[in-house]
C-alpha atoms as an extended CHARMM CRD file, in Angstrom:
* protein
*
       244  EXT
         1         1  UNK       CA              5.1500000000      -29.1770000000       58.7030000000  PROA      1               0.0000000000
         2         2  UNK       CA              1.5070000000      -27.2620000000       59.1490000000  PROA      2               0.0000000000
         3         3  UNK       CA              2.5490000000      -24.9310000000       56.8390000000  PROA      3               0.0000000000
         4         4  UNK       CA              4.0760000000      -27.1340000000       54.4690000000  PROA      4               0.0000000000
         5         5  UNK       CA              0.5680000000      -29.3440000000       54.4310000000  PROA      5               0.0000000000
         6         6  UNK       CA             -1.4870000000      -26.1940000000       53.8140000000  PROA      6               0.0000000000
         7         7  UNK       CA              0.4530000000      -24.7140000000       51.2690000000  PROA      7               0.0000000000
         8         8  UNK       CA              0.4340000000      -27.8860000000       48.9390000000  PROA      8               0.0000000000
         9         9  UNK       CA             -3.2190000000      -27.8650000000       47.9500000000  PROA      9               0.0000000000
        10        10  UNK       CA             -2.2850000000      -24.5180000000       46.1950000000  PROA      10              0.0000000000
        11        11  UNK       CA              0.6280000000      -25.8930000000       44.5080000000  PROA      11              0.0000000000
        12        12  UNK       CA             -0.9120000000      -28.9160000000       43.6520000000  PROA      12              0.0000000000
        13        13  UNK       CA             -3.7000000000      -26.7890000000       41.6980000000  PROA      13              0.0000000000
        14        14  UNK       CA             -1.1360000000      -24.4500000000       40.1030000000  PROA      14              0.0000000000
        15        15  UNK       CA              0.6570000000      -27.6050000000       38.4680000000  PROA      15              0.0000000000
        16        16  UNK       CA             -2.3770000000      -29.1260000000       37.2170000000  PROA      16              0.0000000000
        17        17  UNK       CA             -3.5880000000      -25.5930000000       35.5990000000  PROA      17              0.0000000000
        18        18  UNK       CA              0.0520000000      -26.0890000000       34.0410000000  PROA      18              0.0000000000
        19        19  UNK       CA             -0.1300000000      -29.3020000000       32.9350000000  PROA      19              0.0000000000
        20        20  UNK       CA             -3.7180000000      -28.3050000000       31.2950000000  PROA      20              0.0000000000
        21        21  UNK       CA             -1.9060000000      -25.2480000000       29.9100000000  PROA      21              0.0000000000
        22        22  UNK       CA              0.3280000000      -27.0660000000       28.6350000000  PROA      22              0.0000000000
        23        23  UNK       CA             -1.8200000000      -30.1860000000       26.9090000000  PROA      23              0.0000000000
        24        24  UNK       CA             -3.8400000000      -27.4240000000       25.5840000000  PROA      24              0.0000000000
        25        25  UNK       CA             -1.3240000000      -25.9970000000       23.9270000000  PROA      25              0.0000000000
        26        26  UNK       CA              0.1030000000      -29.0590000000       22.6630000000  PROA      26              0.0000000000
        27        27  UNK       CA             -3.3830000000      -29.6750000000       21.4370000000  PROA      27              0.0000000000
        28        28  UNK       CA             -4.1730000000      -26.8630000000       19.5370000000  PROA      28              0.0000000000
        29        29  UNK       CA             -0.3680000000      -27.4490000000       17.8410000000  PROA      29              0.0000000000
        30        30  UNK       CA             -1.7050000000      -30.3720000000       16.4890000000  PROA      30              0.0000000000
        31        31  UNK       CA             -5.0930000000      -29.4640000000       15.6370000000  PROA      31              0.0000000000
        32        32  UNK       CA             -3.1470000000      -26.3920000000       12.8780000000  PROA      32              0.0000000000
        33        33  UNK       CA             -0.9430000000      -29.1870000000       11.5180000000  PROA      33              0.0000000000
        34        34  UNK       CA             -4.5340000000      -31.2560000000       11.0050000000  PROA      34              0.0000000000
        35        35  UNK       CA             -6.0960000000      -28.3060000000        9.5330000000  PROA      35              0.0000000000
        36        36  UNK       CA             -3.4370000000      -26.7760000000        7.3610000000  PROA      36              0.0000000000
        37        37  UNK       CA             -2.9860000000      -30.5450000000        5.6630000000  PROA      37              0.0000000000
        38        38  UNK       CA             -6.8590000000      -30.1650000000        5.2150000000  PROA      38              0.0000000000
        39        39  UNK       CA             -5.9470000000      -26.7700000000        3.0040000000  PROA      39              0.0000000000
        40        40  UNK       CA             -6.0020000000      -27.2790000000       -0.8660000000  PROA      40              0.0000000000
        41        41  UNK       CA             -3.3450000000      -26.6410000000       -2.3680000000  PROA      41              0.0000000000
        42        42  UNK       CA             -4.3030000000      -24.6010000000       -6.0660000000  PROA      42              0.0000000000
        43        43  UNK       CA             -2.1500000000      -23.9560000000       -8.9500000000  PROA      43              0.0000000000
        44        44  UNK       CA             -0.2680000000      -25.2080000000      -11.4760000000  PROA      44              0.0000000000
        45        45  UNK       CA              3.7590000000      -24.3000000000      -11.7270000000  PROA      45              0.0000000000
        46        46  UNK       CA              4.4400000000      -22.8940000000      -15.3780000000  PROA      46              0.0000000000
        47        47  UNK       CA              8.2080000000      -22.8960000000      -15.8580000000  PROA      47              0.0000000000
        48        48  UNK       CA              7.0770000000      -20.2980000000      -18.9070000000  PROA      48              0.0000000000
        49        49  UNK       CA              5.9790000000      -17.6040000000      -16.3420000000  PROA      49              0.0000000000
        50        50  UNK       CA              8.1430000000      -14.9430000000      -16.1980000000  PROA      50              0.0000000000
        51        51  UNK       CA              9.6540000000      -14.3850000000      -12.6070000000  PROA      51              0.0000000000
        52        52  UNK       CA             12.7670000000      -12.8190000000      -10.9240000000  PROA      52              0.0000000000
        53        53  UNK       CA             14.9820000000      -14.0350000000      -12.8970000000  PROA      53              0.0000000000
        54        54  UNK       CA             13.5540000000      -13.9180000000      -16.0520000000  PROA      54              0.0000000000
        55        55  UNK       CA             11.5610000000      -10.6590000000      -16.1220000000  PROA      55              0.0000000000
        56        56  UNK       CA             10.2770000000       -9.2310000000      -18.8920000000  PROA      56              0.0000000000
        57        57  UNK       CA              9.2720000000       -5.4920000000      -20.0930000000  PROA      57              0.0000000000
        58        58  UNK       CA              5.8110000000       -4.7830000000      -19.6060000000  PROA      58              0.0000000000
        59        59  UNK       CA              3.7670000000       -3.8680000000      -22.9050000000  PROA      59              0.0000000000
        60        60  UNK       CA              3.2870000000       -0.1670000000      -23.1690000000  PROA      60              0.0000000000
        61        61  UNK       CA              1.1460000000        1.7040000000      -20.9320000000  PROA      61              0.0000000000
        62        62  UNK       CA             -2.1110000000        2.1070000000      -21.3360000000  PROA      62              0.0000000000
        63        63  UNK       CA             -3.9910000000        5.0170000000      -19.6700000000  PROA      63              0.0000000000
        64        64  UNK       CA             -7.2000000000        4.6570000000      -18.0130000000  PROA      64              0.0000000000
        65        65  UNK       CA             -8.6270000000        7.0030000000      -14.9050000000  PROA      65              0.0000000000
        66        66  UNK       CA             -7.0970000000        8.4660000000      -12.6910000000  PROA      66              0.0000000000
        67        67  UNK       CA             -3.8740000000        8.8100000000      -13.7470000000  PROA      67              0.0000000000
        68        68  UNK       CA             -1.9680000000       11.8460000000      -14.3530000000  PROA      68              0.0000000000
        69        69  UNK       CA             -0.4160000000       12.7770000000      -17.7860000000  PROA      69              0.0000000000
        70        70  UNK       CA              2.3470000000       15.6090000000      -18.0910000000  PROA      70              0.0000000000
        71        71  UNK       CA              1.5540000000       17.6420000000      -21.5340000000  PROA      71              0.0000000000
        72        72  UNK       CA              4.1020000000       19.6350000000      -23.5370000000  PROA      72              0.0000000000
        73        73  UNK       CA              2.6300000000       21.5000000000      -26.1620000000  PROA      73              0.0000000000
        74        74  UNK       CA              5.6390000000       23.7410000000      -28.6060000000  PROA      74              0.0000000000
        75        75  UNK       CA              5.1450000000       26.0570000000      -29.0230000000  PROA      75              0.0000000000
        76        76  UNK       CA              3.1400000000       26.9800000000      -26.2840000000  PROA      76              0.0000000000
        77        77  UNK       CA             -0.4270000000       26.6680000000      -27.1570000000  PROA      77              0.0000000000
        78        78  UNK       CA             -2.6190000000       30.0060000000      -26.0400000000  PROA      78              0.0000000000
        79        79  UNK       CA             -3.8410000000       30.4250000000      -22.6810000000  PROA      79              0.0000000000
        80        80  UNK       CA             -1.7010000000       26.9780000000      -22.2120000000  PROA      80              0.0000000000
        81        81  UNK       CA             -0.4100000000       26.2140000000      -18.4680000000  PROA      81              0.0000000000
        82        82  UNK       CA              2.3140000000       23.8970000000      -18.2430000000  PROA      82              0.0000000000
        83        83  UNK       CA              0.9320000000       21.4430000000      -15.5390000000  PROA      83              0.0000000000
        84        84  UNK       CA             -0.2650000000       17.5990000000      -15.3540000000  PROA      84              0.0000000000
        85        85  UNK       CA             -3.5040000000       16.3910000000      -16.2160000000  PROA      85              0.0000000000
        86        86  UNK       CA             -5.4600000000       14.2500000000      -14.6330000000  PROA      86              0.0000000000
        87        87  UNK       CA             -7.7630000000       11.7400000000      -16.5610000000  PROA      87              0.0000000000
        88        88  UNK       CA            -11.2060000000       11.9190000000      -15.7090000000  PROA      88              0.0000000000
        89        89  UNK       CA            -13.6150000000        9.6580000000      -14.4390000000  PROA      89              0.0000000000
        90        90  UNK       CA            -15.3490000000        9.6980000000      -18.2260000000  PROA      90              0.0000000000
        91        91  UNK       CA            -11.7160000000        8.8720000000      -20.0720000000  PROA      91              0.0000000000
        92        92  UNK       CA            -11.1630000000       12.8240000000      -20.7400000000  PROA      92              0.0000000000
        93        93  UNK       CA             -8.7320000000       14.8120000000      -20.0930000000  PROA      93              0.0000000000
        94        94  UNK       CA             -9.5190000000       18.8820000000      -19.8390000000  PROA      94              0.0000000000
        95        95  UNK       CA             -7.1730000000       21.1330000000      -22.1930000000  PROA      95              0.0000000000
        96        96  UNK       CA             -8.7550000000       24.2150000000      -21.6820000000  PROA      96              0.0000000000
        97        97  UNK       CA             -9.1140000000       26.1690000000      -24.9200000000  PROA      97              0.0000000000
        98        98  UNK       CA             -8.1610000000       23.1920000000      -27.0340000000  PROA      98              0.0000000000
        99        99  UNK       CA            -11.1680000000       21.1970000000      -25.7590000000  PROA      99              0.0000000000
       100       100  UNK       CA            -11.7700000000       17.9760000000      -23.9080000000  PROA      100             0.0000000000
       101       101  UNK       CA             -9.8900000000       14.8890000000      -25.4460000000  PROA      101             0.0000000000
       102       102  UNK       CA            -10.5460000000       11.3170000000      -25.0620000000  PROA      102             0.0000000000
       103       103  UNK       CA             -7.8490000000        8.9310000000      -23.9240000000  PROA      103             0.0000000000
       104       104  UNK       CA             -8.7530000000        6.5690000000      -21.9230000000  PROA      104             0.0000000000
       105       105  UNK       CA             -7.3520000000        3.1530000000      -23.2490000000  PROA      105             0.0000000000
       106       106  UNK       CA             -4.5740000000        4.8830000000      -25.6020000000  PROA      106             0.0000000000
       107       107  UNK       CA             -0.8910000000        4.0060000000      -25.1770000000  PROA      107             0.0000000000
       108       108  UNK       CA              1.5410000000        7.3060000000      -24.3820000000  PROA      108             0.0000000000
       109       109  UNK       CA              2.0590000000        7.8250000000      -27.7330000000  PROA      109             0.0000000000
       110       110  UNK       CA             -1.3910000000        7.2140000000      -29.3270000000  PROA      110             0.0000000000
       111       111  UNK       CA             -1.9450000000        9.5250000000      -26.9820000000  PROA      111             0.0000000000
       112       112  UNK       CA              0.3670000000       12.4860000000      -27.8100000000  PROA      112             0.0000000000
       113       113  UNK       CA             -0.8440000000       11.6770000000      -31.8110000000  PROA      113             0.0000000000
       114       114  UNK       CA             -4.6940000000       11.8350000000      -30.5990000000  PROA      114             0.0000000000
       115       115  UNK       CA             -4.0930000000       15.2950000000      -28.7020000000  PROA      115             0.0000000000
       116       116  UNK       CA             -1.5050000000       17.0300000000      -31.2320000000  PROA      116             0.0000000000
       117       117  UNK       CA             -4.4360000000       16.5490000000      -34.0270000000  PROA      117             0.0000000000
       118       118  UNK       CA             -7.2130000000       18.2220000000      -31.0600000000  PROA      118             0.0000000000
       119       119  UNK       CA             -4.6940000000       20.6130000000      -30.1720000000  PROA      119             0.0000000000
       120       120  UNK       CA             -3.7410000000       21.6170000000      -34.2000000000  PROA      120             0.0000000000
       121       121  UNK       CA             -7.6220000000       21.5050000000      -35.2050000000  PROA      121             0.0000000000
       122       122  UNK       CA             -8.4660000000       23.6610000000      -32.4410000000  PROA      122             0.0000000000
       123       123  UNK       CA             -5.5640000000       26.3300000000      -33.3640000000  PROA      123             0.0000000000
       124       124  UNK       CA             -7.1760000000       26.2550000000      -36.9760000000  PROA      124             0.0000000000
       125       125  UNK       CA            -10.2380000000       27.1220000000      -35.9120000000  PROA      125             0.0000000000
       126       126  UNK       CA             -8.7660000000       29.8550000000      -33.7550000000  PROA      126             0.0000000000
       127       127  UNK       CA             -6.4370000000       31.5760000000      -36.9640000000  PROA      127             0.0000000000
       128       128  UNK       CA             -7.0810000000       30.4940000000      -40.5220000000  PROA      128             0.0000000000
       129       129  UNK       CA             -3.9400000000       30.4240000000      -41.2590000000  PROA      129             0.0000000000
       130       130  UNK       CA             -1.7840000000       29.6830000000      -38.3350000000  PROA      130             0.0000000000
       131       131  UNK       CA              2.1800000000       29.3350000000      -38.2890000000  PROA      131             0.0000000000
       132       132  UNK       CA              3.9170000000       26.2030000000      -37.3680000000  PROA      132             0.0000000000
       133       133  UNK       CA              2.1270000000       23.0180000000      -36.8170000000  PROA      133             0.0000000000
       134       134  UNK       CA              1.9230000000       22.3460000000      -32.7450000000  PROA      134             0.0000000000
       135       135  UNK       CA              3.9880000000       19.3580000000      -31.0520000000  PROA      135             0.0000000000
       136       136  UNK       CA              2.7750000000       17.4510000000      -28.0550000000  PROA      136             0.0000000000
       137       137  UNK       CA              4.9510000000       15.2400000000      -25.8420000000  PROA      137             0.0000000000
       138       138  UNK       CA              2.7820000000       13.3460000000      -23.1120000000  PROA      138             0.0000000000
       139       139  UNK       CA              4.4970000000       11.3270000000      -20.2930000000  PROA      139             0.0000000000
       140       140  UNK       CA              2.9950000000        9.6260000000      -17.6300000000  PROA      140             0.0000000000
       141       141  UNK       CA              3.0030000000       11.7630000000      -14.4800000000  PROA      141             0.0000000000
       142       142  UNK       CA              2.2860000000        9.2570000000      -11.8410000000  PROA      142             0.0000000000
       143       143  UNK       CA              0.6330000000        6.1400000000      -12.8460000000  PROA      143             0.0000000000
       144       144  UNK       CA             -2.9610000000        5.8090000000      -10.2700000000  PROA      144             0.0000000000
       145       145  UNK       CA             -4.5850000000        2.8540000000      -12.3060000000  PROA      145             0.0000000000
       146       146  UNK       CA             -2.3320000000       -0.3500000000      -12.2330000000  PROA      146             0.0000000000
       147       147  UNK       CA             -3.0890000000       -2.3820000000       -8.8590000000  PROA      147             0.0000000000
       148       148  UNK       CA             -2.1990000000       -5.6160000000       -7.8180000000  PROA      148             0.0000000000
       149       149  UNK       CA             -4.0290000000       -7.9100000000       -4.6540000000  PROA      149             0.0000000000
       150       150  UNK       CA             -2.9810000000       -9.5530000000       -1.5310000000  PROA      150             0.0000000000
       151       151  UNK       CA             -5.6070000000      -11.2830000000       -0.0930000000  PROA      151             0.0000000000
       152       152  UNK       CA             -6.1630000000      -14.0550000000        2.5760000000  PROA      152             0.0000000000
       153       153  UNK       CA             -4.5110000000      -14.6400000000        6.2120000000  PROA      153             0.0000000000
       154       154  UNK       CA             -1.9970000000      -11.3670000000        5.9730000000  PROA      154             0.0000000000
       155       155  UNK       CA             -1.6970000000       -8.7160000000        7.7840000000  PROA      155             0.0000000000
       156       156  UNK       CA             -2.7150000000       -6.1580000000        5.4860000000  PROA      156             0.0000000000
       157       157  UNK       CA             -5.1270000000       -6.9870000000        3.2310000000  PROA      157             0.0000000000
       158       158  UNK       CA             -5.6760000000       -4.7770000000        0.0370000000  PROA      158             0.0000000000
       159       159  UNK       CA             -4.0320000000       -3.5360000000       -3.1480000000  PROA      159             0.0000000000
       160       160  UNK       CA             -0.3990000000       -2.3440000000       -4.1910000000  PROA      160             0.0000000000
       161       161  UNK       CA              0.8210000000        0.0050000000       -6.6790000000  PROA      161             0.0000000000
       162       162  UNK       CA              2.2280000000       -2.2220000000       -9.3840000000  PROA      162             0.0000000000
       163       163  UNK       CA              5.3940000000       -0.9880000000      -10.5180000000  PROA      163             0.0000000000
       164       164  UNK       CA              6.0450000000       -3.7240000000      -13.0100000000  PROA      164             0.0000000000
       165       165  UNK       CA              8.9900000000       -5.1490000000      -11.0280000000  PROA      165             0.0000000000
       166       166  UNK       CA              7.2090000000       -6.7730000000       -8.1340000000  PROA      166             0.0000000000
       167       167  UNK       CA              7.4940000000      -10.4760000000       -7.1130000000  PROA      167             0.0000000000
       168       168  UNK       CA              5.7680000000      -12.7610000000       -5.3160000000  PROA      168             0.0000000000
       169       169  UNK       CA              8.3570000000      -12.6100000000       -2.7170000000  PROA      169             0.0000000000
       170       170  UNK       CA              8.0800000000       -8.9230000000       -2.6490000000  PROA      170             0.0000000000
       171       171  UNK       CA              4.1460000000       -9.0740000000       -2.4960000000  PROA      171             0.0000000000
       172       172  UNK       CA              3.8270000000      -11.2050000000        0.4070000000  PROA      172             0.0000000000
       173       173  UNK       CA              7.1380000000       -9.4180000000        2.7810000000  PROA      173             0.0000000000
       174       174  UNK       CA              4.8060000000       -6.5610000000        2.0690000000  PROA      174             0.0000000000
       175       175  UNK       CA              1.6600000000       -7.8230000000        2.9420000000  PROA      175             0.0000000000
       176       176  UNK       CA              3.5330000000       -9.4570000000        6.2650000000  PROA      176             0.0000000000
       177       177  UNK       CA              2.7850000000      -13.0560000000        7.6330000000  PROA      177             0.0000000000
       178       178  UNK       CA              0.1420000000      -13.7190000000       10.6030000000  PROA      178             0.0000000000
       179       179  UNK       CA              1.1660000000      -17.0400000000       13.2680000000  PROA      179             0.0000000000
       180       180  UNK       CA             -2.0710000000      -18.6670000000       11.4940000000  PROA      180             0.0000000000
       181       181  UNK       CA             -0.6030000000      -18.2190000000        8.0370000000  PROA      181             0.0000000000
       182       182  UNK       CA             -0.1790000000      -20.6680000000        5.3310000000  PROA      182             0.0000000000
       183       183  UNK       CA              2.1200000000      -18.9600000000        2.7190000000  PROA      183             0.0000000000
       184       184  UNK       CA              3.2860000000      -22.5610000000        1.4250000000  PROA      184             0.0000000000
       185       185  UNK       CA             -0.4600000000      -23.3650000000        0.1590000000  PROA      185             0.0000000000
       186       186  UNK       CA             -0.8300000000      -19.9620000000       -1.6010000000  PROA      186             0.0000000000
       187       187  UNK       CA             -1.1890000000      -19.2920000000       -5.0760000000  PROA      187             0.0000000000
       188       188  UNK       CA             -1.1530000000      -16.5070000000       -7.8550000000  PROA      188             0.0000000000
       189       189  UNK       CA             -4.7240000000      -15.7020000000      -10.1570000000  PROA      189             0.0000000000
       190       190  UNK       CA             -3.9920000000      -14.1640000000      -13.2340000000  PROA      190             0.0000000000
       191       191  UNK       CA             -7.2020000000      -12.4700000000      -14.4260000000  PROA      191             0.0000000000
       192       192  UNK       CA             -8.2410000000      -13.3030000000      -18.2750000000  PROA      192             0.0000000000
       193       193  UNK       CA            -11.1600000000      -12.5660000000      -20.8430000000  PROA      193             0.0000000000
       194       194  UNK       CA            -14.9190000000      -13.6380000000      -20.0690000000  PROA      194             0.0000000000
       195       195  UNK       CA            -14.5470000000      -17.3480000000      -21.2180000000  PROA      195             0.0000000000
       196       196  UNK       CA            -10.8460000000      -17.7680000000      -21.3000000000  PROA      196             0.0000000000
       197       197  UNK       CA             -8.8260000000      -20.4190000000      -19.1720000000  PROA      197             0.0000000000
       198       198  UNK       CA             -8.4150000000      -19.9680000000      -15.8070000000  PROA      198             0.0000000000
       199       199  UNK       CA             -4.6890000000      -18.9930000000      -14.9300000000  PROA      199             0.0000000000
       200       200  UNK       CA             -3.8520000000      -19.8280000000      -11.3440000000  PROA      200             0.0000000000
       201       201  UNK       CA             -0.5010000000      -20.3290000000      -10.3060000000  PROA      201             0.0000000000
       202       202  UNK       CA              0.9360000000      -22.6720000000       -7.1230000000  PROA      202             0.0000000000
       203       203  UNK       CA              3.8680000000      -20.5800000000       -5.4250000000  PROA      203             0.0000000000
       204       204  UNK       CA              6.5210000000      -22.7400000000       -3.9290000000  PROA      204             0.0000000000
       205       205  UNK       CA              6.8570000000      -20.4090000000       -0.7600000000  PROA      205             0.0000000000
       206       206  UNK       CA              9.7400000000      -22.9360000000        1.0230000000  PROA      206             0.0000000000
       207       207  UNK       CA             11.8540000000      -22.6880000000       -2.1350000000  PROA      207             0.0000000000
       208       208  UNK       CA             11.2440000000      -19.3190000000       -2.4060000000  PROA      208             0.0000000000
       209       209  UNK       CA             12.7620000000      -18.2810000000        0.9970000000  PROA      209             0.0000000000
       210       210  UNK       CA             14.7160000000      -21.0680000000        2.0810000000  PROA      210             0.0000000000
       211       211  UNK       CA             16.8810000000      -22.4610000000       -0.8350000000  PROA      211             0.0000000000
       212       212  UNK       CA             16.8490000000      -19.4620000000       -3.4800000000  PROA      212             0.0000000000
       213       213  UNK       CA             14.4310000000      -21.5130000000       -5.9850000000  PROA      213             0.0000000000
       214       214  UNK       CA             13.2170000000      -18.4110000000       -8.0460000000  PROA      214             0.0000000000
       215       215  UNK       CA             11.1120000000      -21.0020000000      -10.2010000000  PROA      215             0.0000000000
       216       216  UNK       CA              7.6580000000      -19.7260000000       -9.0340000000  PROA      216             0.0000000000
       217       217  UNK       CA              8.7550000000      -16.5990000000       -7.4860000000  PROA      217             0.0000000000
       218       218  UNK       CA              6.2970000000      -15.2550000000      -10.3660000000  PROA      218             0.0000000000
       219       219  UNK       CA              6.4780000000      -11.5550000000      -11.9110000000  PROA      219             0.0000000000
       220       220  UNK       CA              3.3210000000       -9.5670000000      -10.8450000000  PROA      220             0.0000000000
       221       221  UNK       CA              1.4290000000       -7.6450000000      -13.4310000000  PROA      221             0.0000000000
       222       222  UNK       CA             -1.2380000000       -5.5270000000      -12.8400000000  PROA      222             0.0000000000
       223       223  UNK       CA             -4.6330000000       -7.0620000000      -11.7110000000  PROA      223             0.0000000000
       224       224  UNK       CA             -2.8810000000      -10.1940000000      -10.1780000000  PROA      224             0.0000000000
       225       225  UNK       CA             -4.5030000000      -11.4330000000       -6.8600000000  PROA      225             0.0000000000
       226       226  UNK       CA             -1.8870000000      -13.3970000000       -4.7290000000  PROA      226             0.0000000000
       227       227  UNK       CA             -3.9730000000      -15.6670000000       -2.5140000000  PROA      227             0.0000000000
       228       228  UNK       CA             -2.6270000000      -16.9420000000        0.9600000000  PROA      228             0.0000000000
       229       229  UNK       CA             -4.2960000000      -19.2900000000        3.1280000000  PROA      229             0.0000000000
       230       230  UNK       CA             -4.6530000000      -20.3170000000        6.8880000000  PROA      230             0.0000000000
       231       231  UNK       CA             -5.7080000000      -21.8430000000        9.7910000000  PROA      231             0.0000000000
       232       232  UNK       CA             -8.4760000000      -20.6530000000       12.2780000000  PROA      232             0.0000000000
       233       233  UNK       CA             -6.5850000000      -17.6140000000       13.8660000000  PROA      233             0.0000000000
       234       234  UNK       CA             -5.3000000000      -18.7070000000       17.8870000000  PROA      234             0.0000000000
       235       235  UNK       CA             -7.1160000000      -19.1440000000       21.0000000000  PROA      235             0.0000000000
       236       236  UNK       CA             -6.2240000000      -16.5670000000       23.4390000000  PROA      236             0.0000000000
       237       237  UNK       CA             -4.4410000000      -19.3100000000       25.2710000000  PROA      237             0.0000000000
       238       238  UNK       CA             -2.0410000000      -20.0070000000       22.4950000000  PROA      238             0.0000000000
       239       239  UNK       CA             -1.8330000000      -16.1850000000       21.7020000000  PROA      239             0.0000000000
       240       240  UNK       CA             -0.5690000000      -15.1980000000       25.3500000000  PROA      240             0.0000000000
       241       241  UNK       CA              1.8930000000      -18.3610000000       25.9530000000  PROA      241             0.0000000000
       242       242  UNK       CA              2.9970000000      -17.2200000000       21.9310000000  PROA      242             0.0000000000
       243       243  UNK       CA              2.3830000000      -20.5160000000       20.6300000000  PROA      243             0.0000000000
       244       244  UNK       CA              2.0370000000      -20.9920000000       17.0260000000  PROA      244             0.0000000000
C-alpha cells in the first residue's frame, strides 16, 4: 500500500504531461486549419489552357545559351570535326575555320539557313571557285535553356528541365509535399511581356488527385513558376508525436 502511495505522484505527473501533450497537439491541429483558411487563394481557372488532356505542340525551338547544337556539314567542310556545339554565353557558336556564327534566338532551321550561308561564304573565300554548294543539318543536342519553377512549402525548391510534356501534377509529385503544405491553395504564373496581363492560374489540387478532374491540371511551358503555399512548418512537439 506504501508503495502503491509513493508511486502515484509519478504517475499522476506522467498523465498530466499526456494530457498537455495531447491538448497541445490538438491545439496546434487547429491553429493549421485557422491559418491555412487565412491563405489566399490566387488564380483564375481558364478552361482554354491547355492541360493533360488537351496538350498541344510546343512552337519551334528557339536556341538561346547554353544549349548544345549537333552540326552536319556535306560534304565535310575542311578541318571540320563532327561533334556538338555548344552556344556561348554571347549567342555564338565556334565553327572553327568557318568563323563564329550568331544564333542565339533562331529556330533549328533558321539556324541551319544562317550557318550554311557562313559556312558557303567562308568556303568562297577559301577557293574561288569551289565545287558543290555545302549543306548543314543542325539538331538540338540536348536542350540546357528551357526551365520551369517550383517554389513555396516543397521539398525541393528550384527549377526543372521542361520537356514540353510536364503537368502540374507531374511538377508538384516531383517537387514532393511537406506536412505544412498547402497544395490545394497553389497556383500557376505564366510569365508575359513588360505591361501585359498578368496570367496566374488557380490549380484545383483535390480534383486533380482525388477524382481525375484534369480541368486545371495545366500544361507547363517553359518559364512557368508553380506556386504552393503553407502553414508555419511544426513545433517539434507535433513533429515527434507525427502530427500534421
Amino acid at each position: 500500500m506504501t508503495a502503491r502511495m509513493r508511486l502515484s505522484p509519478s504517475w499522476r505527473s506522467i498523465a498530466m504531461a499526456a494530457v498537455l501533450l495531447i491538448s497541445v497537439t490538438g491545439c496546434h491541429g487547429l491553429g493549421k486549419k485557422h491559418e491555412a483558411k487565412s491563405v489566399p487563394q490566387y488564380g483564375i481557372i481558364d478552361p482554354h489552357q491547355p492541360g493533360e488532356l488537351r496538350k498541344i505542340s510546343e512552337t519551334p525551338y528557339v536556341i538561346e545559351p547554353p544549349d548544345e547544337l549537333e552540326i552536319l556539314v556535306q560534304p565535310p567542310f575542311p578541318d571540320w570535326t563532327p561533334s556538338n556545339f555548344t552556344v556561348k554565353a554571347d549567342g555564338y557558336v565556334d565553327l572553327g575555320l568557318a568563323g563564329d556564327v550568331y544564333v542565339s534566338g533562331l529556330t533549328l532551321a533558321e539556324a541551319e539557313e544562317r550557318i550554311s550561308l557562313q559556312v558557303n561564304d567562308a568556303a568562297r573565300a577559301q577557293a574561288p571557285r569551289p565545287g558543290q554548294p555545302y549543306r548543314v543539318s543542325v539538331r538540338l543536342a540536348t536542350g540546357q535553356s528551357k526551365y520551369y519553377y517550383v517554389l513555396g512549402t516543397v521539398t525541393t525548391q528550384g527549377r526543372v528541365k521542361s520537356n514540353a510534356n510536364d503537368t502540374v501534377l507531374d511538377a508538384i509529385l516531383q517537387a514532393g509535399l511537406k506536412s505544412n503544405s498547402l497544395p490545394e491553395k497553389a497556383y500557376l504564373v505564366r510569365p508575359h511581356p513588360l505591361g501585359g496581363q498578368d496570367q496566374v492560374y488557380k490549380i484545383d489540387w483535390f480534383g486533380i488527385r482525388d477524382r481525375g478532374d484534369t480541368l486545371t491540371n495545366y500544361q507547363i511551358y517553359p518559364g512557368d513558376r508553380i506556386v504552393v503555399p503553407g502553414t508555419k512548418p511544426p513545433g517539434l512537439i507535433s513533429t515527434l508525436l507525427g502530427s500534421n
